[in-house]
Structures are given as structure tokens and as C-alpha cells.
C-alpha positions in Angstrom: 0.0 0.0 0.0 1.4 3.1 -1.2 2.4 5.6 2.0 0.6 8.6 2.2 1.2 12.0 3.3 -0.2 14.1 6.0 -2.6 16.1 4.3 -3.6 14.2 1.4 -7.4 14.7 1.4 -9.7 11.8 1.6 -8.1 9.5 3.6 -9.8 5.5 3.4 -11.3 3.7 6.3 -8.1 1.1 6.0 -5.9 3.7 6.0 -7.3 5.6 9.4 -7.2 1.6 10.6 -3.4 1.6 10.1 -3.4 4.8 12.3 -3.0 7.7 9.8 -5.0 10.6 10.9 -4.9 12.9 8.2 -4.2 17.1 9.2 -5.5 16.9 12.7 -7.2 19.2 14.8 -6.8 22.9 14.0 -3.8 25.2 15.7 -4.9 26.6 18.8 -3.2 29.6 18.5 -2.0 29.8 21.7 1.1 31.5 20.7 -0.4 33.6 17.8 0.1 37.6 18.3 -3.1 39.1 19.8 -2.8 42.6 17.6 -5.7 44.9 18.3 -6.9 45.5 15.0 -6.4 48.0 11.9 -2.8 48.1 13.9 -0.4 47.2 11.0 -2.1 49.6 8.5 -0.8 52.5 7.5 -1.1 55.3 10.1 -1.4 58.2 7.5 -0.4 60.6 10.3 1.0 63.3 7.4 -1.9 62.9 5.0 -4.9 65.2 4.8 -7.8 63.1 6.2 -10.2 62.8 3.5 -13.6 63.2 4.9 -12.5 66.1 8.0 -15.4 66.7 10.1 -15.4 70.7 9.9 -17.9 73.1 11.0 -18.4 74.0 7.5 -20.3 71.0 6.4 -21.9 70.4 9.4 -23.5 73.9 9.6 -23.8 73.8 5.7 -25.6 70.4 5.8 -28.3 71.9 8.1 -29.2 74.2 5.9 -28.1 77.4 8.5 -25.3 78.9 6.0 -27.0 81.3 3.4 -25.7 79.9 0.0 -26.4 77.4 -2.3 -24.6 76.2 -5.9 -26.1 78.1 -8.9 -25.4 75.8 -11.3 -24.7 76.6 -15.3 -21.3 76.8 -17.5 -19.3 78.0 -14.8 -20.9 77.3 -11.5 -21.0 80.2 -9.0 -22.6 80.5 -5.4 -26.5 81.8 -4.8 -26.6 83.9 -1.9 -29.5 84.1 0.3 -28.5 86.9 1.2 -26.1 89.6 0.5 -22.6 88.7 1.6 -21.9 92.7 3.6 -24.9 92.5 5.8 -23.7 88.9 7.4 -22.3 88.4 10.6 -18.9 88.3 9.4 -17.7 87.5 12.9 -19.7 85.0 13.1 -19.7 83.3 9.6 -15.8 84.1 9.0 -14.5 81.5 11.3 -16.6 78.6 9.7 -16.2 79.9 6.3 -12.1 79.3 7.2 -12.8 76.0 8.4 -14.1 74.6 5.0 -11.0 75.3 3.4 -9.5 71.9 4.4 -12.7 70.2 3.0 -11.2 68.1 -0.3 -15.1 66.9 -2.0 -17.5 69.3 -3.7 -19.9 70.8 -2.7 -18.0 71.5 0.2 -14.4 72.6 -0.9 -15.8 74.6 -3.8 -19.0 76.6 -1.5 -16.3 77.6 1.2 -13.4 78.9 -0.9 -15.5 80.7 -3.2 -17.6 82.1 -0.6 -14.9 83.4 1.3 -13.8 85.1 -1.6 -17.2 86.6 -2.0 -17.3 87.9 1.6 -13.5 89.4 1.6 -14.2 91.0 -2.2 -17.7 92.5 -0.7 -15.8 93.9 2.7 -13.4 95.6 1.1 -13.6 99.0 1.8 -16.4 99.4 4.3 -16.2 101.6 7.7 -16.1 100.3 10.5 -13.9 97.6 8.8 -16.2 94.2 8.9 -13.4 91.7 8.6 -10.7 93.2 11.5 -12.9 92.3 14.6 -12.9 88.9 13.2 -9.3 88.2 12.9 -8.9 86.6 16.6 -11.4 83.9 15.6 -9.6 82.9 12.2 -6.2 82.1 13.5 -7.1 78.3 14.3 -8.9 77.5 11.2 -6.1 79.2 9.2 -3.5 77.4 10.9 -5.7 73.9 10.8 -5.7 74.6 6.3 -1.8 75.6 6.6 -0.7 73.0 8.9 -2.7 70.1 7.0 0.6 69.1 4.8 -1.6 69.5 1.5 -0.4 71.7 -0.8 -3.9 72.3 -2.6 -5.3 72.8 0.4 -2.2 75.1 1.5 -2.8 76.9 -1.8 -6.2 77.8 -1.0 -5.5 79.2 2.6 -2.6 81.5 1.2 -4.3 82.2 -1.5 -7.4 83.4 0.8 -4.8 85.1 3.2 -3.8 87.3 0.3 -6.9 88.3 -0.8 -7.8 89.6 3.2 -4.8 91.2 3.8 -5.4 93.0 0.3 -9.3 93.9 1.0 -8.3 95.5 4.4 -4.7 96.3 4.9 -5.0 96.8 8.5 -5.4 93.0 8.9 -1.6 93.2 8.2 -1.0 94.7 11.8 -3.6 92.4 13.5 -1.9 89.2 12.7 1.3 90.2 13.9 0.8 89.2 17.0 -0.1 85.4 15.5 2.7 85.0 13.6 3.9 81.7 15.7 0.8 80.1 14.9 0.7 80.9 11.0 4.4 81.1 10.0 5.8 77.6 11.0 4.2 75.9 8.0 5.6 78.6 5.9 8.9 77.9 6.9 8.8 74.4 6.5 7.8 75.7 2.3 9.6 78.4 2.1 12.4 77.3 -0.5 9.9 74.6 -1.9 10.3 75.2 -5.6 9.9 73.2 -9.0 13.1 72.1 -11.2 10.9 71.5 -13.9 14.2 72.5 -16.9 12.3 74.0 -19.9 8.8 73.0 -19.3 6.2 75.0 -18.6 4.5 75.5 -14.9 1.4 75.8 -15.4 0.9 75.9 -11.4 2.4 79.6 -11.6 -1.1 80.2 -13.6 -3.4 78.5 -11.4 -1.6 80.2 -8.1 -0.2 76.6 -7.0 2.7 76.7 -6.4 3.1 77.0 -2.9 6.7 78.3 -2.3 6.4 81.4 -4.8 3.0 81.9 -2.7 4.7 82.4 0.6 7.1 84.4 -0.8 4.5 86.6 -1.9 2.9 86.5 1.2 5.5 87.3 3.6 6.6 90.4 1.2 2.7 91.7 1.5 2.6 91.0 5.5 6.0 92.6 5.9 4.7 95.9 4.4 1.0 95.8 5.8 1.9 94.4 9.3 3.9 98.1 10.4 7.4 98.1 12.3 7.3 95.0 14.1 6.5 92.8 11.0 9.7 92.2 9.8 11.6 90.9 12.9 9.1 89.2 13.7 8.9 87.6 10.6 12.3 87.0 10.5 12.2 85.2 14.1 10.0 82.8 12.4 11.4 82.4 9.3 15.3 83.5 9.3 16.0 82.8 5.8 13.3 85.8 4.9 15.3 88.8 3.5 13.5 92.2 4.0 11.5 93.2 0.5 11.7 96.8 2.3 15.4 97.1 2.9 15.9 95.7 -0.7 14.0 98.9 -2.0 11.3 96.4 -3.6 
């Protein structure tokens, strides 16, 4: 009778008779590691979580912001009501807070809408967008600090356009720089080598290291005497755009 080998399959009822068991009783696992689970996957720590639970879409999703997408060839934002008689204290903040959102309707509703508010601002007295500014520096640093450069883009992007509706923004966020500057630091010098192809990021306002640099420059001559030291502190590669006779 040929011999056969543990695990074989179908084993015949002579062949259990000459003692040949077949596999046996499953492992116990007695010695198997007891890893709690999900624990081996990839921890993602310095990605930009894809579904981020912001105020934005929350408040947005119960229908209490005042906007809604008017769609047609180039799809623009309905307002319920016009953007200068909100409560830009209010709405500023959670506005700011959408700008890390990555999915439409979402992404698209809060960076165009805060360009809609900052554009209709610009020039009003008493200035609607300076007693705000304390209640923006954590949803700015949130977008800037989120390690993705789209999202990054928009936040600089939106920075400029404030600092440029009201320049006395520049001297309020002064005092903030050691919240908003360490991610700028960290892109300072990030720049293509691309040779002799075209960028079209310089078009679209995506590339994130000539965006800082245009940043600082507009901070350093909105933000008063104290801007560039401070600035400087922060960032100490930064050469003065003042001192350079830019």
C-alpha cells in the first residue's frame, strides 16, 4: 500500500485503521500575536484626512449657512442673502474652516464664498473683517498646517486676498505669527526644477513656495514696524523686501 502523506485529502477507512489521521485538529493559537486591529495599516499621520469633520459642512448640511450652488457653464454660489450684511464674525470663522474640505460641494462653497465675503468687505467703515481676525487664526492654521499643498494653496491664496481687501489686517496678525508662520517655513524654499517645461501651477496660483514668498513680502509691508523681525524670528532665511528697495 502506497504511503501517504499528512494532508492528502480523503483519507480511506483502511488507511485511518493503520493509524493515519490525516491534518489533525486545527492550531490553537495559543502562541499567535493578539494585535488589536487596523494596527499594522498605514497610520497616514502626514496625510490630509479625507472626509474632515469641519464646521463647514456640518452647519452647511443643516441648511443654517445662506448659500447654495447656482449651477450653469461655470458654476457660482447663490446667496440668500447679500454677503456685507452677514455676521462676518460669526460666519468668518466657519467659512475658514471649509477650506480643508477636499469633496465638492463643500471645498468649492467655502473657498468661493470666502472670496465673496473678503471682495464684498473691502472697503467698508467700521472695517467688517478686522474684529474677526482673533477667531480665524485656528482655522487658518488647521488649512496651513494640513501638509496639503492644494489645500495650503487655498488658505494662502485666501490670506492674500484679506490682507489685500483691508490692509490693517496686516498689523492684526502680527501678534499670530507663531501660529501661521511655522508651516511657511517648512515651504519656504519649496520650488519646481521642472528645466524648460512650462508651470502651469504659476497660472493656477499653486505653487506653494512662490506663494509664501508673496505672502511674507505683503505681510511685511501691511503688518507696520514689528512685522519684519518678527517675521524674521520665524522664518530666518526671509530677507527684507523693504530694505531691498522692492
Amino acid at each position: 500500500m502506497p504511503r501517504l502523506r499528512r494532508g492528502d485529502g480523503k483519507l480511506a477507512g483502511r488507511t485511518v485503521a493503520h493509524g493515519c489521521w490525516g491534518d489533525g485538529p486545527k492550531k490553537a493559537g495559543v502562541f499567535k500575536k493578539n494585535l488589536p486591529k487596523n494596527i499594522a495599516e498605514k497610520s497616514k499621520t502626514f496625510e490630509a484626512a479625507p472626509h474632515p469633520a469641519t464646521q463647514f459642512r456640518r452647519f452647511y448640511e443643516r441648511s443654517d449657512l445662506p448659500i447654495a450652488v447656482r449651477h450653469g457653464t461655470t458654476p457660482t454660489i447663490d446667496w440668500k442673502v447679500e454677503p456685507e450684511r452677514l455676521d462676518y464674525i460669526y460666519l468668518l470663522p466657519i467659512f475658514f474652516d471649509g477650506l480643508v474640505e477636499k469633496e465638492n460641494p463643500y471645498s468649492f462653497l467655502a473657498y468661493k464664498g470666502l472670496q465673496d465675503m473678503l471682495n464684498a468687505a473691502r472697503g467698508k467703515e467700521p472695517s467688517l473683517i478686522c474684529p474677526a481676525v482673533p477667531s480665524l487664526i485656528i482655522p487658518l492654521k488647521k488649512a496651513l498646517n494640513s501638509r496639503d499643498i492644494p489645500t495650503m494653496c487655498k488658505a494662502i491664496n485666501t490670506l492674500q486676498l484679506m490682507l489685500r481687501s483691508e490692509p490693517r489686517v496686516g498689523e492684526l496678525l502680527v501678534p499670530y505669527y507663531r501660529q501661521l508662520l511655522p508651516a511657511f517655513n517648512l515651504y519656504f524654499r519649496s520650488t519646481k526644477n521642472i528645466g524648460d517645461a512650462i508651470d502651469y501651477s504659476q497660472r493656477k496660483r499653486e505653487n506653494v513656495g512662490e506663494l509664501i514668498a508673496e505672502t511674507l513680502e505683503i505681510l511685511e509691508r501691511s503688518g507696520g514696524e514689528d512685522a519684519f523681525i518678527n517675521i524674521k524670528y520665524m522664518i530666518p532665511a526671509y530677507e527684507s523686501c523693504m530694505l531691498n528697495g522692492h
